[in-house]
C-alpha positions as CSV (number, residue, x, y, z in Angstrom):
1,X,188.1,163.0,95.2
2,X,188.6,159.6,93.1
3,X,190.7,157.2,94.8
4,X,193.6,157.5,92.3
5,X,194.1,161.1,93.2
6,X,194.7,160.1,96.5
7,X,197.2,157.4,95.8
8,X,198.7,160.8,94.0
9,X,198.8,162.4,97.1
10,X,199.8,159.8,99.1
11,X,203.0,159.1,96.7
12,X,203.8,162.8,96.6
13,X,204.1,162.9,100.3
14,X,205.7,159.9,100.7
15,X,208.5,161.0,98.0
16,X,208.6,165.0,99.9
17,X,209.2,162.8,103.4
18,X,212.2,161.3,101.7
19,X,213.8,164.2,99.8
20,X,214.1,165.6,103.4
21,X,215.0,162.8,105.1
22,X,218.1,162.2,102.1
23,X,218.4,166.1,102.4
24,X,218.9,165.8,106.5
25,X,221.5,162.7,105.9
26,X,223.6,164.4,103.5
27,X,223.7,167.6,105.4
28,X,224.6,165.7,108.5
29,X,227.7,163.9,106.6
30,X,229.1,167.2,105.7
31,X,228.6,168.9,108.6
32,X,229.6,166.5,111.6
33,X,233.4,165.5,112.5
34,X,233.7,161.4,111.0
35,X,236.2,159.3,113.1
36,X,237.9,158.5,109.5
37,X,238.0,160.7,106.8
38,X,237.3,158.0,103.9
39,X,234.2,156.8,106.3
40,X,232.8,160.0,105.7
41,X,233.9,160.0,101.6
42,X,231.9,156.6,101.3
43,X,228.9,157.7,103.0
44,X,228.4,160.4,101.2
45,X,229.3,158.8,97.9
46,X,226.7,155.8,99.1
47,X,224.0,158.1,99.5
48,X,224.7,160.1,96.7
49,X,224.1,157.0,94.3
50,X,222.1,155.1,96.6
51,X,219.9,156.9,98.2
52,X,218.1,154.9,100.5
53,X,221.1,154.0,102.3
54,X,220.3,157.5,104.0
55,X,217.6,155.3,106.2
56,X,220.7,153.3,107.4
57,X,222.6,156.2,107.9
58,X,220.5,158.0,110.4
59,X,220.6,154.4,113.0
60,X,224.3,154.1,112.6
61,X,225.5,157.5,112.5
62,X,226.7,158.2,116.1
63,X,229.1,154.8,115.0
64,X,231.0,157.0,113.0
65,X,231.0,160.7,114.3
66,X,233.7,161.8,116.5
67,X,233.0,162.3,120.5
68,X,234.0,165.7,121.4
C-alpha cells in the first residue's frame, strides 16, 4: 500500500468519526429536556451550519439540559 492510500484511509476514518460524533450531538439536542427552549433552537441551528461546534456541545451539554 502506497503511502497516499493510507492518508485516504486515514481521512475517511477521521471524517466517519465525525459524522457520528455530529450525528450523536444532534440526536442528543432533540432528544434531551433544554432548560430554555431557544437554547435548544440555537444549538441545533449552530450545529446544523456549523458543524464542529458539535465538539463544544458534547463538554457543555449537561449546562443546558434540564435536572430531573
Amino acid at each position: 500500500m502506497n503511502q497516499g492510500a493510507i492518508m485516504t484511509n486515514i481521512m475517511i476514518g477521521i471524517i466517519i468519526l465525525f459524522a457520528l460524533l455530529w450525528f450523536y450531538a444532534f440526536t442528543s439536542i432533540i432528544d434531551k429536556k433544554f432548560k430554555d427552549k431557544q437554547a435548544k433552537q440555537l444549538w441545533i441551528l449552530a450545529i446544523t451550519f456549523i458543524p464542529l461546534l458539535a465538539f463544544i456541545y458534547i463538554f457543555v451539554e449537561d449546562d443546558f439540559i434540564q435536572s430531573e
